[in-house]
C-alpha positions in Angstrom: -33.0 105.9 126.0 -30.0 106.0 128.4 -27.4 108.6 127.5 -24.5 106.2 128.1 -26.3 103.7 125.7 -26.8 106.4 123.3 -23.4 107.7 123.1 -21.7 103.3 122.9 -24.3 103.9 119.5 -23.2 106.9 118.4 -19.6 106.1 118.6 -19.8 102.6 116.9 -22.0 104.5 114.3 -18.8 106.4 113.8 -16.4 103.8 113.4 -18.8 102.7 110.9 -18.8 105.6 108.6 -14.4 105.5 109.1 -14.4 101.9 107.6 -16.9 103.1 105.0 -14.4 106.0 104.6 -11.5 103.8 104.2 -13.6 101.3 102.3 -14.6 104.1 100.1 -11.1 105.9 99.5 -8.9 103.1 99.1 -8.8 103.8 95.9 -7.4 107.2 96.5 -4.0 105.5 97.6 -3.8 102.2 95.2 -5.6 102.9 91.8 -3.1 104.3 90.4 -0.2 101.5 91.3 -2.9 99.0 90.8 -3.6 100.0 86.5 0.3 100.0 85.9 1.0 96.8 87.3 3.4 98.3 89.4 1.9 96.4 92.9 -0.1 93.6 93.1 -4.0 94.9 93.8 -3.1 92.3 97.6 0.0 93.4 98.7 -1.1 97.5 97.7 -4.1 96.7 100.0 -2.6 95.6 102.6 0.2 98.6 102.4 -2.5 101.3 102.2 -4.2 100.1 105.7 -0.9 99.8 107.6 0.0 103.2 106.2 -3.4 105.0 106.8 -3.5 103.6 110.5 0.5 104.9 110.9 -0.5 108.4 109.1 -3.4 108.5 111.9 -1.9 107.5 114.8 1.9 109.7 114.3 0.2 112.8 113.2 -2.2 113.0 116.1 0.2 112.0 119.0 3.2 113.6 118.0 1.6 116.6 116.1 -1.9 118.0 116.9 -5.1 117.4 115.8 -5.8 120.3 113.6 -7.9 118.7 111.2 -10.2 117.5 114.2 -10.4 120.9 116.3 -11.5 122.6 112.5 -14.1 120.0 111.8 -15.3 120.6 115.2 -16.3 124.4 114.9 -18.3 124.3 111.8 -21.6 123.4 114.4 -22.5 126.6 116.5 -23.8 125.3 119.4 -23.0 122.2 121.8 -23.9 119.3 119.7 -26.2 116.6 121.0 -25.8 112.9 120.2 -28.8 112.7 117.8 -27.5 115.4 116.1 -23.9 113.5 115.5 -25.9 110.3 114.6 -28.0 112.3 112.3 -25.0 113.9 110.6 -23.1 110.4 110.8 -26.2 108.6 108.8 -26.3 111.3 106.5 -22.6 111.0 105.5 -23.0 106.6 105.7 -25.9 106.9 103.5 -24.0 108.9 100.6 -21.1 107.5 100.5 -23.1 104.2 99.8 -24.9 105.5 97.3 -21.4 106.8 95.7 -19.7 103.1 96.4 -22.5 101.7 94.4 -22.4 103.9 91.5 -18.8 103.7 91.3 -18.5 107.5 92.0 -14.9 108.6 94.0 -17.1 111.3 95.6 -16.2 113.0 99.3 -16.5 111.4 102.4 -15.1 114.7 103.8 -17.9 116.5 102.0 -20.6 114.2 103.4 -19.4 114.4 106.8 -19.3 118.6 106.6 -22.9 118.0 104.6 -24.1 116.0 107.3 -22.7 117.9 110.4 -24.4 121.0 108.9 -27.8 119.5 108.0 -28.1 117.5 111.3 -27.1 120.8 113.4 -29.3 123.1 110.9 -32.7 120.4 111.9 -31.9 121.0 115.5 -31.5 125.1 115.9 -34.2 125.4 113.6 -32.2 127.5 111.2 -28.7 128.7 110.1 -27.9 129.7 113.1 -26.8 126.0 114.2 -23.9 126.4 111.9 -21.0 128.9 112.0 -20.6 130.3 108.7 -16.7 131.3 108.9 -16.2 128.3 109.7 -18.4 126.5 107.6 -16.9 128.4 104.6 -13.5 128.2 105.6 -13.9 124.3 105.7 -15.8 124.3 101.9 -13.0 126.6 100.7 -10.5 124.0 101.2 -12.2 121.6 99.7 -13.3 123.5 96.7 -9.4 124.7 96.1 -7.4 121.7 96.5 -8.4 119.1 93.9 -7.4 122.2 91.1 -4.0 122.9 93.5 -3.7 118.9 92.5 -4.5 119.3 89.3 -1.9 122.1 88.4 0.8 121.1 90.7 0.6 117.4 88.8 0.5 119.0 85.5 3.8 121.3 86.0 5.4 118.3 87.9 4.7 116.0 84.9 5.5 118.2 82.0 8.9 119.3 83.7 9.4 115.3 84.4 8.3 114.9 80.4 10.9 117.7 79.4 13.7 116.1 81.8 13.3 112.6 80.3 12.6 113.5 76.4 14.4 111.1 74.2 14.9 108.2 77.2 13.8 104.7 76.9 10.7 103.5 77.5 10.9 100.2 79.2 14.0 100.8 81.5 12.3 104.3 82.6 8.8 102.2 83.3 10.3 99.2 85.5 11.9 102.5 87.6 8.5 104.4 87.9 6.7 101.2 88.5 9.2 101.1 91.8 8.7 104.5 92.3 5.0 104.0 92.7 5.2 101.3 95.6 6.9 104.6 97.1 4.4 107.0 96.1 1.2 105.2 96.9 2.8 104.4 100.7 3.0 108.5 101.0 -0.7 108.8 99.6 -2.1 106.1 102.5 -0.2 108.0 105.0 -1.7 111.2 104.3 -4.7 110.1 103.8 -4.7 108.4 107.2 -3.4 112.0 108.8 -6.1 113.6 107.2 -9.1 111.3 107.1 -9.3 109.4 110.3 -8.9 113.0 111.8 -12.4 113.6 110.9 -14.0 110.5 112.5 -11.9 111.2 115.9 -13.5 115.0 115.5 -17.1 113.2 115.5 -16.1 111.0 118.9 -14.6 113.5 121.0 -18.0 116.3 120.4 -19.7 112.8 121.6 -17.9 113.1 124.4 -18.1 117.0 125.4 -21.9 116.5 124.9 -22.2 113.7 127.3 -19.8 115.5 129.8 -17.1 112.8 129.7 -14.8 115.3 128.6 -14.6 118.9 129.4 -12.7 120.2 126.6 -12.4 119.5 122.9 -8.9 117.1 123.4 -8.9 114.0 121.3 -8.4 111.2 123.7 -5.8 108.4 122.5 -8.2 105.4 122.6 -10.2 107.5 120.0 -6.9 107.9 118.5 -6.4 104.5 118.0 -9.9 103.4 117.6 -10.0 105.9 114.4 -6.9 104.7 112.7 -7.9 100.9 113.1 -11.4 101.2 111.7 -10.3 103.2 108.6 -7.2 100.6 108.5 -10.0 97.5 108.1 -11.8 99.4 105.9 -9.3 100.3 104.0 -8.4 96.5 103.5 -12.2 96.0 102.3 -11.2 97.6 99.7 -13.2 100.2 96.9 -12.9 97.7 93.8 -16.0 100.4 92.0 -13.6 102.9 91.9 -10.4 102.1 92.0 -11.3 101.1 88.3 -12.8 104.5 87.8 -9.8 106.1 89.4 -7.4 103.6 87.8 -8.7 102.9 84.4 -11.7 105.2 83.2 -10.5 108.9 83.7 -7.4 108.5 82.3 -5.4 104.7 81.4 -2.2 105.8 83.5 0.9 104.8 82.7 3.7 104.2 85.7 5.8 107.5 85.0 1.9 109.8 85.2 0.8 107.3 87.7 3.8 108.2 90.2 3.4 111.9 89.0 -0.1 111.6 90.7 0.5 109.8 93.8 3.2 112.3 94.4 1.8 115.0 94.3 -1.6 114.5 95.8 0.5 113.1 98.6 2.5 116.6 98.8 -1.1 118.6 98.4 -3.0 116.5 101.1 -0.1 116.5 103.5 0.6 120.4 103.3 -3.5 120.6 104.1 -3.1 118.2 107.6 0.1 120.2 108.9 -2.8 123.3 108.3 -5.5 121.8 110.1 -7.1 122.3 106.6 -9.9 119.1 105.9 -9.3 118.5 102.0 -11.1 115.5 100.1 -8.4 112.8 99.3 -10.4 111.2 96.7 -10.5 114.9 95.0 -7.5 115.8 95.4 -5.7 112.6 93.7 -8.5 112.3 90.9 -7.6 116.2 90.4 -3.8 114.6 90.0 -4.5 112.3 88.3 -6.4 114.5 85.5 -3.6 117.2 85.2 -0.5 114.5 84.8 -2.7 112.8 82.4 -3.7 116.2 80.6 0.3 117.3 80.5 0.8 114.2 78.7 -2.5 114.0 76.2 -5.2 116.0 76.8 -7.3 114.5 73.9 -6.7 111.0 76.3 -8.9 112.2 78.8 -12.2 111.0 79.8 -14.2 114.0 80.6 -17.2 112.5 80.3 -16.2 109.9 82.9 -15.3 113.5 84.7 -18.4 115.2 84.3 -20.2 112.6 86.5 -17.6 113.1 89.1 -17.7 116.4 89.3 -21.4 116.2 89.4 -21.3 114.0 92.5 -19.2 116.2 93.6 -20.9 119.1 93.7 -24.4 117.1 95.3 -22.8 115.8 98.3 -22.9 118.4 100.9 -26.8 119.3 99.9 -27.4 115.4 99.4 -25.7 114.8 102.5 -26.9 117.5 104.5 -30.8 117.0 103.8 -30.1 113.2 104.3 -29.1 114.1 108.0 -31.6 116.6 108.2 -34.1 113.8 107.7 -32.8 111.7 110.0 -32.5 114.2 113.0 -36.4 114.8 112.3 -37.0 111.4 112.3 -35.0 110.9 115.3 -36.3 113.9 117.3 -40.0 113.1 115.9 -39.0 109.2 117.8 -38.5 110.8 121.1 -34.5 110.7 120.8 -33.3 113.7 122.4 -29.4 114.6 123.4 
């Protein structure tokens, strides 16, 4: 197959797993405003794609691309194009499977799992993946979602201490405001963050076919990113924004702005980092210790259980997915 063919497939491949991202972690932004009534499930959709394609686009141009340059060292050796389609299908295929089930699992985890399987298949061993870097990369995404947790659950108790003895209603119209706020902050990180990932995946497509000489995120990939996980955002995640929303904890507006806060805060200090964190961890972390400062017997940790089980499967589910597909590939006659 002709390389320039090969890599117009590999980077549409791409923008399909960022709308399946932004499909798949819409929820991260809107659940929360969505249960407490405090948006229309419409009008939050539509705020969460223009946020997450301005979070995108403002971060990379007038910042860096950390996020990017750190998802682009965890492979230890110039990655071909059947490797990034490998590692791509691998990532597609899980979060899928997760979509279905109604599972807020990683897209970030299936994109590491898949990059590392996909590069693993074509060195023949361990060697295709830097460890330091792998481990620094899992690190982050192991830490954040209890950072989330605990930084929700001081920030709610403290807000629960501050506004003892107030009334209910009045207080709930202002956090129901609050929230249109909140969840506007969430989409923008998650755009900073997320589509950061997908432009990582397009420019090693580029190094590898000698279009580019350097690791430098071109601004047409820029853009490209930020509108596919903008459309895909607007699809929508209805599985689990009720999950998110409804089944791990029935959120009221003050615990669902205490949430969208600060995940926000959490995932933003990770971007300005260069740190890749899992949105849909992080805020279902927040959303479990504002809930938790508030009831803890209110919980759903069974609900819980099977996220963190998903959790936890993604990178090896992920990984041998895209292992799979790079022997099937190579086996094909697909080289590059």
């Amino acid at each position: 197959m002709p390389e320039q063919l090969l890599l117009l497939i590999t980077i549409l491949i791409a923008v399909g797993f960022d709308f399946t991202n932004g499909f798949h972690d819409t929820a991260n932004a809107i659940a929360t405003s969505v249960s407490t009534r405090a948006v229309s499930p419409r009008l939050a959709v539509l705020i969460a794609s223009v946020l997450n394609l301005a979070g995108a686009v403002i971060t990379v141009v007038f910042f860096q691309a950390k996020v990017s340059n750190t998802i682009a060292k965890i492979v230890s050796f110039k990655a071909g194009l059947v490797v990034i389609i490998a590692a791509l299908v691998g990532a597609i295929t899980w979060n899928l499977v997760t979509w279905y089930l109604g599972l807020p699992s990683s897209s970030t985890h299936a994109l590491v799992g898949g990059l590392s399987g996909a590069a693993i298949a074509a060195a023949h061993g361990l060697s295709g993946v830097k460890a330091a870097e792998f481990w620094k990369t899992v690190l982050s995404l192991v830490i954040s979602p209890p950072v989330g947790l605990l930084v929700a659950a001081i920030f709610m108790t403290a807000l629960l201490v501050v506004l003892h003895g107030a009334r209910p209603a009045p207080l709930n119209r202002t956090f129901r405001s609050l929230q249109i706020l909140t969840g506007a902050l969430v989409s923008y990180s998650h755009g900073a963050n997320d589509a950061q990932k997908t432009m990582a995946v397009m420019t090693l497509a580029l190094v590898a076919t000698g279009h580019l000489a350097t690791f430098q995120v071109p601004v047409w990939v820029v853009l490209l990113s930020a509108t596919a996980i903008a459309f895909g955002t607007y699809a929508g995640g209805w599985r689990i924004i009720r999950t998110l929303g409804w089944r791990i904890y029935k959120l009221d507006p003050a615990t669902g702005m205490a949430a969208q806060l600060t995940g926000a805060a959490v995932i933003q200090f990770a971007t300005q980092f260069g740190l890749p964190v899992s949105t849909t961890h992080v805020i279902t972390g927040s959303v479990m210790g504002a809930g938790a400062s508030r009831r803890l017997s209110a919980l759903r940790w069974g609900v819980g259980a099977n996220i963190v089980t998903a959790w936890v499967l993604t990178i090896p589910a992920a990984g041998l997915t895209a292992w799979v597909a790079y022997a099937i590939l190579s086996t094909a006659g697909l080289r590059g």
